[in-house]
C-alpha positions in Angstrom: -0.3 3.7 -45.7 2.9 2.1 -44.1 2.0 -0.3 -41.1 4.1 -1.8 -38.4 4.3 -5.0 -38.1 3.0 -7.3 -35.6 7.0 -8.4 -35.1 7.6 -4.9 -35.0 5.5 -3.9 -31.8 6.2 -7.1 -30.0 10.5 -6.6 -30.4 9.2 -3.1 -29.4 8.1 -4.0 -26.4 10.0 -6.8 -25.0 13.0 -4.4 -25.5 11.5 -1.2 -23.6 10.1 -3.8 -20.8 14.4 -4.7 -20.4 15.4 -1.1 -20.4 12.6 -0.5 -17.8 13.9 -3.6 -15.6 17.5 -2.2 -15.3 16.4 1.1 -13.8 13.9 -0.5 -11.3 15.2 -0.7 -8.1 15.4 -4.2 -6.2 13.0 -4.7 -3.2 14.2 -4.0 -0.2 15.2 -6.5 1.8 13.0 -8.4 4.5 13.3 -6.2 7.9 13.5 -8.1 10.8 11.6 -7.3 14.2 11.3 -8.3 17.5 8.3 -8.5 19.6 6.9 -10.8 22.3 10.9 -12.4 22.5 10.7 -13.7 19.0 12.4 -12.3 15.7 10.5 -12.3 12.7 10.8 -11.0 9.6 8.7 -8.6 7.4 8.7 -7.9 3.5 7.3 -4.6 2.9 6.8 -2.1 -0.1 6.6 1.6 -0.4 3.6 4.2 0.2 0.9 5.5 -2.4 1.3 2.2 -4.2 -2.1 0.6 -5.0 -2.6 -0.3 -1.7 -2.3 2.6 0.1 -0.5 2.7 2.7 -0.9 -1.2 3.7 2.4 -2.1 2.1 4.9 -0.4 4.8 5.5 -1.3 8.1 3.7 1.2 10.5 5.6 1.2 14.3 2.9 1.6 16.5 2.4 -2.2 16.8 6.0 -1.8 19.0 4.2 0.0 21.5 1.2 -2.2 21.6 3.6 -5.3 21.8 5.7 -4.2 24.4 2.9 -3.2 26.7 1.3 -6.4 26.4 4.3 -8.1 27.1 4.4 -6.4 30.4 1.4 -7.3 31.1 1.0 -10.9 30.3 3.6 -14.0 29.5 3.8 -15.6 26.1 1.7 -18.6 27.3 -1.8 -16.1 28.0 -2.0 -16.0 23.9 -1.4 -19.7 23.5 -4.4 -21.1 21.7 -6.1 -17.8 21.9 -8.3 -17.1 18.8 -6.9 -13.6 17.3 -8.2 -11.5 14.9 -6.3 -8.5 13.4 -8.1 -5.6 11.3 -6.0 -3.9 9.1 -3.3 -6.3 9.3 -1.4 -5.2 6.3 2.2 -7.0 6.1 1.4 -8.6 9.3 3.6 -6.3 11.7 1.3 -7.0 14.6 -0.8 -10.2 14.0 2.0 -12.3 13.1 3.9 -11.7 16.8 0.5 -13.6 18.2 0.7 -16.5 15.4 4.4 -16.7 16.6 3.4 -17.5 20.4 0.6 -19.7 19.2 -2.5 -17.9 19.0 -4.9 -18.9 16.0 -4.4 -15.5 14.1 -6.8 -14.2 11.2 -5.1 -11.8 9.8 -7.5 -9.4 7.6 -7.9 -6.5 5.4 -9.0 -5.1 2.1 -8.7 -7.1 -0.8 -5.8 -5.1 -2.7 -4.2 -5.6 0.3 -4.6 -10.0 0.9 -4.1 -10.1 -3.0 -0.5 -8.1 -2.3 2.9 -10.9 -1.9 3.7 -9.2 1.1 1.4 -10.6 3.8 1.6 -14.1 1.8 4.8 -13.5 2.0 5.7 -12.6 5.5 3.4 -15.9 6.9 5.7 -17.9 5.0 9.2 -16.6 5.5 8.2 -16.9 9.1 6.7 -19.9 8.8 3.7 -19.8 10.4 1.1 -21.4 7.8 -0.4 -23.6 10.5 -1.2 -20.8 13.3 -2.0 -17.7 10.7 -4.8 -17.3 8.1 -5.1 -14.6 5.7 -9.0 -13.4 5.2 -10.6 -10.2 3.2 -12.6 -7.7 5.0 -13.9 -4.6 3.9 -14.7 -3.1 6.5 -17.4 -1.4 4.4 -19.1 -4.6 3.9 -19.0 -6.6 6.8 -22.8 -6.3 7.2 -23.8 -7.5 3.8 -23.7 -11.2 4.8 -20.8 -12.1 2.2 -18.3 -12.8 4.9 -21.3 -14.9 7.6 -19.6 -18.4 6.3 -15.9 -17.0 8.6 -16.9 -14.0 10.7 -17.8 -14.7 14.2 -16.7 -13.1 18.0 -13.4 -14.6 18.8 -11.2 -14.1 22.0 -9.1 -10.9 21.2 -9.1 -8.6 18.6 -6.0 -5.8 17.3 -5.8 -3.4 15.2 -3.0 -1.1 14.9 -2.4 2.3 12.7 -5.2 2.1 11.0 -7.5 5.0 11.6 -6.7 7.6 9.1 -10.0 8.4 7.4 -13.0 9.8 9.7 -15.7 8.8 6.8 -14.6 5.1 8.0 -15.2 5.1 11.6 -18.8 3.5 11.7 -17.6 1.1 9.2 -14.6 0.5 11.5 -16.5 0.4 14.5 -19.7 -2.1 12.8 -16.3 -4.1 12.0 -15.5 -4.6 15.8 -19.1 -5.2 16.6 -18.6 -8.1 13.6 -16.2 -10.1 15.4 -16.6 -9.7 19.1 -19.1 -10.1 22.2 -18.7 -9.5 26.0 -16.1 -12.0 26.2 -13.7 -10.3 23.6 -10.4 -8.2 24.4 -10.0 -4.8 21.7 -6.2 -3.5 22.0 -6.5 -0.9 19.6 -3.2 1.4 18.8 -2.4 4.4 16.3 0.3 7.1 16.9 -1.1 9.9 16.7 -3.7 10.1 13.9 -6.5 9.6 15.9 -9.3 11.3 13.3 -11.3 12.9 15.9 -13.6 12.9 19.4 -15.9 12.0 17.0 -14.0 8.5 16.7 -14.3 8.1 20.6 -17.8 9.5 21.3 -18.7 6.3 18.5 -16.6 3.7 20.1 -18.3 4.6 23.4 -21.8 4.2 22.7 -20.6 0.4 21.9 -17.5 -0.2 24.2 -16.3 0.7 27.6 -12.9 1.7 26.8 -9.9 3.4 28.2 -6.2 4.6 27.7 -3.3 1.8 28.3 -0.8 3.9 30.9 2.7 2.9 28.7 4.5 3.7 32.0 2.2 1.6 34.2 0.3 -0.8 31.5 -1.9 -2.0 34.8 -3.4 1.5 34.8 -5.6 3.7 33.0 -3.2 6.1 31.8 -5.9 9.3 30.3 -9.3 10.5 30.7 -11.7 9.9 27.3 -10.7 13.1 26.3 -9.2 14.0 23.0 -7.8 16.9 23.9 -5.4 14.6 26.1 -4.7 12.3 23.3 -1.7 14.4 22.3 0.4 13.5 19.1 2.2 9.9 20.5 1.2 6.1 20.1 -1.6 5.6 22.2 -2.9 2.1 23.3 -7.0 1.8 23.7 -8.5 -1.4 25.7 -11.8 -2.0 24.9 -14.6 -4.4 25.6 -18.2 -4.9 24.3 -20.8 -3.2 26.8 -23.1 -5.7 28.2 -26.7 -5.6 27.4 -29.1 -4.7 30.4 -31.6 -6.4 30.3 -35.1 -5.0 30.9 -38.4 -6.3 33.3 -41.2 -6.1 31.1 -43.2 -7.1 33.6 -42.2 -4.3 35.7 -42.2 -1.6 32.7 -45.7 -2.4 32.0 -46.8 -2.1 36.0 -44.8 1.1 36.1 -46.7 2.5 33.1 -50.0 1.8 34.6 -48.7 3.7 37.8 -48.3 6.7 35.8 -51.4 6.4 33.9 
């Protein structure tokens, strides 16, 4: 029997792995976009790679970013503790690092293991304001992430609602990182899973549309049929436990009885 040799394979290779470098195509080139004044820019991939879609830059975050910087100066984020779900390459949580909130920036682990959100804290050079954490959202009450994870001042999350099977995790995730205190701007364009999302989210938060024309006023009614197919911006905030008069329960009870 003839064999090939060791040698054989390995020239093989090396030359099929030179002929597949000349045909791939170059990364594109770092985009650059503007948001709360500043200019930053963003390596990116292409969709359906292994992560998903958390390579490309989504451009809901524009509409997020421009009605909160209608609504408040630069200086309201400075030393503000945010956390972004989802944050992919950056496109949104990076604009707060760059004003100089403390920014953890998080998502799945194929995701934070990906160059491009390394990347894009880098290039902009934002090391000291911006952290890069993993959280699966499916996990976050397993207790592997209690050593980070705690309520900070303002959360974001932006065009990252696409699966409905995800909301409670989503929604346990928001619950993760926030209290009373905490401010949830929450934005997609248009893929808004369902009023099932929204029913959720309100047994939680007290929430409302962001009016894009008037960002001081609610702009909808919590209905999905008014959602429509453009960005939306959500405001949220943790409801407040009431708190309840055992002493007065138990007199009631022995009223009744």
């Amino acid at each position: 029997m003839t064999s090939i040799s060791d040698e054989t394979i390995s020239d093989t290779t090396d030359v099929g792995n030179a002929l597949a470098s000349l045909f791939e195509e170059p990364p594109p080139p770092p985009q650059t976009i503007r948001g709360f004044g500043k200019a930053l820019q963003f390596h990116y991939g292409e969709p359906d790679l292994a992560g998903g879609q958390g390579e490309i830059i989504w451009e809901s975050a524009d509409i997020l970013l421009s009605i909160l910087s209608v609504l408040y100066k630069n200086e309201y984020w400075k030393n503000k503790s945010v956390l972004e779900l989802g944050s992919g390459v950056g496109r949104l949580g990076l604009f707060f690092a760059a004003v100089g909130s403390n920014v953890i920036l998080t998502d799945q682990p194929v995701i934070v293991n990906a160059p491009f959100l390394q990347q894009n804290v880098c290039i902009n050079n934002l090391q000291d304001q911006a952290t890069i954490r993993e959280l699966d959202w499916t996990k976050t009450t397993s207790g592997i992430y209690q050593d980070w994870i705690q309520p900070v001042d303002v959360v974001v999350a932006s065009d990252c609602f696409f699966f409905s099977f995800l909301t409670k995790d989503f929604i346990q995730s928001l619950l993760a990182v926030s209290d009373e205190h905490t401010e949830i701007w929450l934005c997609n364009n248009g893929r808004w899973n369902k009023q099932d999302f929204f029913d959720k989210l309100s047994e939680y938060f007290i929430w409302y549309f962001v009016n894009p024309m008037d960002p001081s006023g609610k702009a909808l009614p919590n209905s999905w049929e008014t959602i429509g197919t453009e960005g939306r911006v959500v405001k949220c905030r943790r409801r407040i436990p009431q708190k309840v008069d055992m002493g007065d329960e138990r007199l009631q009870v022995e009223k009744e009885n």
